[in-house]
C-alpha positions as CSV (number, residue, x, y, z in Angstrom):
1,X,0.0,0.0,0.0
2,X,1.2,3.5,-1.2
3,X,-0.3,5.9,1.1
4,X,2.5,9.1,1.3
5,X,4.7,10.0,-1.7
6,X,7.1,13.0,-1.2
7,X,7.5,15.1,-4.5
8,X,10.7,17.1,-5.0
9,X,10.4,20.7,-6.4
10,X,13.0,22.4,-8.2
11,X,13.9,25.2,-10.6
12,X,13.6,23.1,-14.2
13,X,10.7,21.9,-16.1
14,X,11.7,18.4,-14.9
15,X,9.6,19.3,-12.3
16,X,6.4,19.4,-14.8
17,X,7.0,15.9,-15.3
18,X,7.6,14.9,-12.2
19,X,4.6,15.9,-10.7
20,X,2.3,15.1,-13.5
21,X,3.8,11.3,-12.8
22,X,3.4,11.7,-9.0
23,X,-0.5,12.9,-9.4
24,X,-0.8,9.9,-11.8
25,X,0.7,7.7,-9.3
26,X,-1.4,8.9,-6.0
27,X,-4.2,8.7,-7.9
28,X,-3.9,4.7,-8.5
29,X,-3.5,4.4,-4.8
30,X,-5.3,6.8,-3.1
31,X,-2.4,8.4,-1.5
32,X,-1.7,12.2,-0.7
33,X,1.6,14.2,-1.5
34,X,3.6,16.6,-0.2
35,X,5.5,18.6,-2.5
36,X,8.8,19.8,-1.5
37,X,11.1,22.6,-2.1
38,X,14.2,23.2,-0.7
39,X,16.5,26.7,-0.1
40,X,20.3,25.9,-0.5
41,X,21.1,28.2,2.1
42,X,24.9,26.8,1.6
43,X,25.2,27.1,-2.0
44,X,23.7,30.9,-1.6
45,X,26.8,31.6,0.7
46,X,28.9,30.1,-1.5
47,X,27.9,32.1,-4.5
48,X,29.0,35.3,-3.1
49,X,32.7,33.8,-2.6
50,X,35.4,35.2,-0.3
51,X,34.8,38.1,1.8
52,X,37.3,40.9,1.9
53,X,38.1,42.4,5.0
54,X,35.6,45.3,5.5
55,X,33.2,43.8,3.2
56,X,31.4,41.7,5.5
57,X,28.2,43.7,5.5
58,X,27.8,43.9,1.5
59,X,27.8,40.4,1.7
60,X,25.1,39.6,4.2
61,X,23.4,42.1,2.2
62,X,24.1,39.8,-0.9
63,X,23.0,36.9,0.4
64,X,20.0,38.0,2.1
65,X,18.8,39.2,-1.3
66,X,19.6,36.0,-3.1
67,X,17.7,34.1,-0.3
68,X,14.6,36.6,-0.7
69,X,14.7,35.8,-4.5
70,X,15.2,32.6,-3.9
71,X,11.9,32.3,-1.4
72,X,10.0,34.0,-3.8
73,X,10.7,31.3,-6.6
74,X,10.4,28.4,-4.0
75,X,6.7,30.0,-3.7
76,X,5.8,30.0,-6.8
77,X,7.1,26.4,-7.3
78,X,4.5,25.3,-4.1
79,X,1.8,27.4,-5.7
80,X,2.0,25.6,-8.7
81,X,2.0,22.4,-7.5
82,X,-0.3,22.8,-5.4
83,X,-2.4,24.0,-8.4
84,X,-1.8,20.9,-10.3
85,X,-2.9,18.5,-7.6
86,X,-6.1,20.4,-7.2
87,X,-7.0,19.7,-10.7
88,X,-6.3,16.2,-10.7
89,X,-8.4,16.3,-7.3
90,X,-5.4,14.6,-5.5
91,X,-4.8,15.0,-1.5
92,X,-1.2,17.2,-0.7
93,X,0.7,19.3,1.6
94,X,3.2,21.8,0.6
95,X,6.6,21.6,2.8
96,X,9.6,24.0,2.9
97,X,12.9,23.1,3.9
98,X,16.7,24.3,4.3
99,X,20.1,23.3,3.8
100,X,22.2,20.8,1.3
101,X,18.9,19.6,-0.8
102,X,20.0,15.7,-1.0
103,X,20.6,15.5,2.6
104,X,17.1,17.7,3.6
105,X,15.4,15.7,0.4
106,X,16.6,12.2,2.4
107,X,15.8,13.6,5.8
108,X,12.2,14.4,4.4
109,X,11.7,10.6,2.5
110,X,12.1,8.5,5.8
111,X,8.4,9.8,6.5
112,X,7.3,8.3,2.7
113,X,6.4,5.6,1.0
114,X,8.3,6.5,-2.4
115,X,10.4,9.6,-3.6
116,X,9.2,11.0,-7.1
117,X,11.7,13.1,-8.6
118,X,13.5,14.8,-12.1
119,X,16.0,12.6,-13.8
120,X,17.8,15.3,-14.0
121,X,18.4,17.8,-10.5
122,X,18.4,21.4,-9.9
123,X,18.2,21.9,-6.4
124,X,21.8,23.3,-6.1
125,X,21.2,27.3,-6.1
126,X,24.2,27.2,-8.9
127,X,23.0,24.6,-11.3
128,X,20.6,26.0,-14.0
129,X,19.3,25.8,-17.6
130,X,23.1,27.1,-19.5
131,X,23.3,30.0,-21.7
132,X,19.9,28.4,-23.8
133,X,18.0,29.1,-21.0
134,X,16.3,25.7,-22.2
135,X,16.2,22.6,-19.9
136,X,17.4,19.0,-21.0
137,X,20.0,20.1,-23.5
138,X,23.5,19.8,-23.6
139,X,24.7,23.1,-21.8
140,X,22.5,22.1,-18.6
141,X,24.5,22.3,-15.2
142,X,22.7,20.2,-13.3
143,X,23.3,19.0,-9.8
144,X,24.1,15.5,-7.8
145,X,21.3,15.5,-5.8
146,X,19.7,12.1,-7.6
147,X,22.4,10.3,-7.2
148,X,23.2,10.7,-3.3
149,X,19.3,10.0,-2.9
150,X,19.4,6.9,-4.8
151,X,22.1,5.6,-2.9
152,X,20.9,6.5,0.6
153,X,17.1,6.4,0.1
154,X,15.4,4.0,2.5
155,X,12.4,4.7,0.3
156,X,11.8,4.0,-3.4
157,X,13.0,6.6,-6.1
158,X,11.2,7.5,-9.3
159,X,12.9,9.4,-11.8
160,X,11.1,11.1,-14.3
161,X,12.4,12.6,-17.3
162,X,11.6,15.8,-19.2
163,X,8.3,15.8,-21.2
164,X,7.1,12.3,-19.8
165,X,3.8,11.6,-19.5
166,X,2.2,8.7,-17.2
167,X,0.2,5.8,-19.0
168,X,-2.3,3.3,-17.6
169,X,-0.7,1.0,-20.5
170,X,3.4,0.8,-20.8
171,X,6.0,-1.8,-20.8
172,X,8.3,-2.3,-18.0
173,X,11.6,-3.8,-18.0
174,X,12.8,-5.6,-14.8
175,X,16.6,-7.2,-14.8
176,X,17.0,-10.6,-12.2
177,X,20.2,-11.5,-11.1
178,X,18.6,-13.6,-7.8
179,X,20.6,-10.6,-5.6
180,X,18.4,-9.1,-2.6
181,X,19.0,-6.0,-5.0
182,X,17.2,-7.1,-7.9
183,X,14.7,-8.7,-5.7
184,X,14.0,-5.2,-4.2
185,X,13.3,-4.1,-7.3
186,X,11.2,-6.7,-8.3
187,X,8.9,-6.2,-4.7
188,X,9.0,-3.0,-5.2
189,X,8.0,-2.9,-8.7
190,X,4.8,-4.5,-7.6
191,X,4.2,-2.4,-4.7
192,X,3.7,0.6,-6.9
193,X,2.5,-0.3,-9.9
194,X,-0.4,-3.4,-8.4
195,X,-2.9,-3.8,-10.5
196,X,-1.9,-1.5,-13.4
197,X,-2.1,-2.4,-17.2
198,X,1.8,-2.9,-17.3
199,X,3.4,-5.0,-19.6
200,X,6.6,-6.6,-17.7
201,X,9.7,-8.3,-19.0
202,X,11.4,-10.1,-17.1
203,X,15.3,-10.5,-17.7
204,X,18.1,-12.8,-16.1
205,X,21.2,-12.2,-17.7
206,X,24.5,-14.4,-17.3
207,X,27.8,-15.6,-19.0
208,X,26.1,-18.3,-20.3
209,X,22.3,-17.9,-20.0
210,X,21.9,-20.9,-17.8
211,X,20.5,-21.2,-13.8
212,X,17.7,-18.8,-15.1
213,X,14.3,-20.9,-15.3
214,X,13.1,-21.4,-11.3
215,X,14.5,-17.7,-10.7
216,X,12.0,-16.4,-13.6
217,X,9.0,-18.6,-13.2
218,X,8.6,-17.9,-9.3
219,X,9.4,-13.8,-10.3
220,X,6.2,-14.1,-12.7
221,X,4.4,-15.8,-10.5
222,X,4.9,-13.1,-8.1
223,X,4.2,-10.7,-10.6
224,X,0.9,-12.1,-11.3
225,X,-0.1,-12.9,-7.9
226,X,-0.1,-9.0,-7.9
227,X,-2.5,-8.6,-10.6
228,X,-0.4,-8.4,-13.5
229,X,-1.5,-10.1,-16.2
230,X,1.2,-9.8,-19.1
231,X,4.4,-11.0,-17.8
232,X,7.1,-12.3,-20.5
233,X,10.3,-13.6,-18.9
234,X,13.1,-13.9,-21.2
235,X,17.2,-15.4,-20.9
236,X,20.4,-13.7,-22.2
237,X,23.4,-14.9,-22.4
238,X,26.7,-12.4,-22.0
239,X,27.5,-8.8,-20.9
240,X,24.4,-6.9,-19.6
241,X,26.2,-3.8,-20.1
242,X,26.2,-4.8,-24.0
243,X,22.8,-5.9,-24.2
244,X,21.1,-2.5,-22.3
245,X,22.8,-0.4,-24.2
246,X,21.8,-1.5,-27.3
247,X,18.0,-1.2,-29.2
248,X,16.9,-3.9,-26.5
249,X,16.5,-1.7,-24.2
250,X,14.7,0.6,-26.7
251,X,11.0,-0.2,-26.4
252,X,10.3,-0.1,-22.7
253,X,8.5,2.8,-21.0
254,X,10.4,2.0,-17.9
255,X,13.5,0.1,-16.5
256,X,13.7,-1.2,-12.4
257,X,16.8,-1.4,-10.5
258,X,18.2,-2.0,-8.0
259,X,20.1,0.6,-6.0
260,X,22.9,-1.3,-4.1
261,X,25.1,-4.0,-5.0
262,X,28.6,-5.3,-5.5
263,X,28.5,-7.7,-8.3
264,X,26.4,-8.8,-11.7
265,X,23.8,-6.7,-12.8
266,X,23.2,-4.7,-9.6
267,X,26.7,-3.0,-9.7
268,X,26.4,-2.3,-13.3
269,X,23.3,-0.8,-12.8
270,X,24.7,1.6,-9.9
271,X,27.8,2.5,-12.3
272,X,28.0,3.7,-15.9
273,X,24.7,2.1,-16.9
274,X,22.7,3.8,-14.3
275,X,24.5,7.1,-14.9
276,X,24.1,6.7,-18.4
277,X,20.3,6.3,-18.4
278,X,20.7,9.9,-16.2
279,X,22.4,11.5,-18.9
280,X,20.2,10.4,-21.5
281,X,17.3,11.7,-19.4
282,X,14.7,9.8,-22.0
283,X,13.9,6.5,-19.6
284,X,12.0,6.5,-16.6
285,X,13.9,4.8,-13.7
286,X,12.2,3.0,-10.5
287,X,15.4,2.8,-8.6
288,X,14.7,0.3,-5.1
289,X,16.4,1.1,-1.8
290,X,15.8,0.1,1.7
């Protein structure tokens, strides 16, 4: 049962997508959110830079002005989501908060049942849109804040990237290894998306495709037991790094993975492949923690 799921608020239009998925999501379980925005007090300080003897009070003055302008954006951020959950007539709170944004953004998540968030993060007061002015191209400076929640989260992470839209109908891609981590995933997969119209493949992947069948059969069987009622389980043989990164990858709506992990798929998926998928920023990721 989903009952709580926090919503993190930034700067970018990432943030469009990400709550358009979170409303989708609350409204399949009945759940409330709390969207959540929060001032990065420190990266305002360090904006101004060093202070020159004497110059103590332009700087305060600096940074009190920053912080104003930033409190002024973080309000229109709330307002507008707020907005958009009236008019998908979903239940929410609006929550401010101050200091590093991964470690307030983690504080906040203990108290939730799953994280929904931008693939891409600008909660860092200097990260921004480049010289475009244009999220989700190449002159972005984003920040790190994904990638210290996905790795500390207790709670599940959705990342959504720019321009996507929720569907009662997609196809899921979920990768087995038989780890705890890629069981997570699996649990967790069917914890938040119970019941949907999701179309899951399930994939084992090993040097040389054996050892897969009982691992796959009682996965689809769990899948099922959870009301899903397309579940295709398939066996690859080789490098998983190969094999996501080529058009196989290509037709799912979403991939699961695991968070944690030190060997097999799990640790390629919390290396290059995972950061990869980031800085793409066209695949939804369910990333499974606790």
């Amino acid at each position: 049962m989903i009952n709580r799921i926090l919503v993190c608020l930034d700067k970018s239009t990432y943030t469009d997508s990400a709550i358009a998925y979170a409303c989708w999501l609350a409204k399949h379980h009945d759940a409330s959110l709390e969207g959540l925005v929060v001032l990065d007090a420190e990266g305002i300080s360090r904006s101004v830079g060093a202070v020159p003897l004497g110059a103590m009070k332009f700087a305060k003055t600096s940074i009190a002005a920053k912080e104003a302008e930033y409190h002024e954006l973080m309000e229109g951020l709330l307002a507008n989501f707020s907005a958009r959950c009236e008019a998908a007539g979903v239940r929410h709170t609006e929550f401010e908060m101050q200091g590093t944004p991964a470690a307030s953004i983690l504080e906040e998540s203990n108290f939730f049942d799953c994280v929904v968030i931008g693939l891409r993060t600008f909660f860092t007061y200097g990260s921004g849109a480049g010289d475009d002015g244009e999220y989700g191209t190449d002159d972005d400076e984003p920040g790190d804040s994904l990638e210290t929640i996905m790795d500390r989260s207790l709670a599940p992470v959705f990342a959504v990237p720019l321009g996507w839209k929720p569907d009662d109908e997609f196809d899921a891609l979920i990768a087995l290894n038989g780890s705890l981590h890629s069981m997570r995933a699996l649990r967790q997969f069917a914890r938040l998306y119970g019941r949907s119209k999701a179309r899951v493949t399930l994939l084992h992947c090993s040097d040389d495709g054996n050892d897969s069948l009982e691992l796959l059969t009682k996965s689809a069987g769990f899948l099922r037991s959870h009301g899903f009622d397309h579940v295709e389980v398939k066996t690859e043989s080789g490098d998983i790094r190969e094999l996501l990164n080529s058009d196989f990858s290509k037709p799912f709506d979403l991939i699961a993975l695991g968070a944690h992990g030190s060997s097999g798929v799990v640790e390629f998926f919390t290396g290059s492949l995972c950061k990869d998928l980031i800085e793409r920023g066209n695949k939804p990721l369910l990333i499974a923690n606790g």
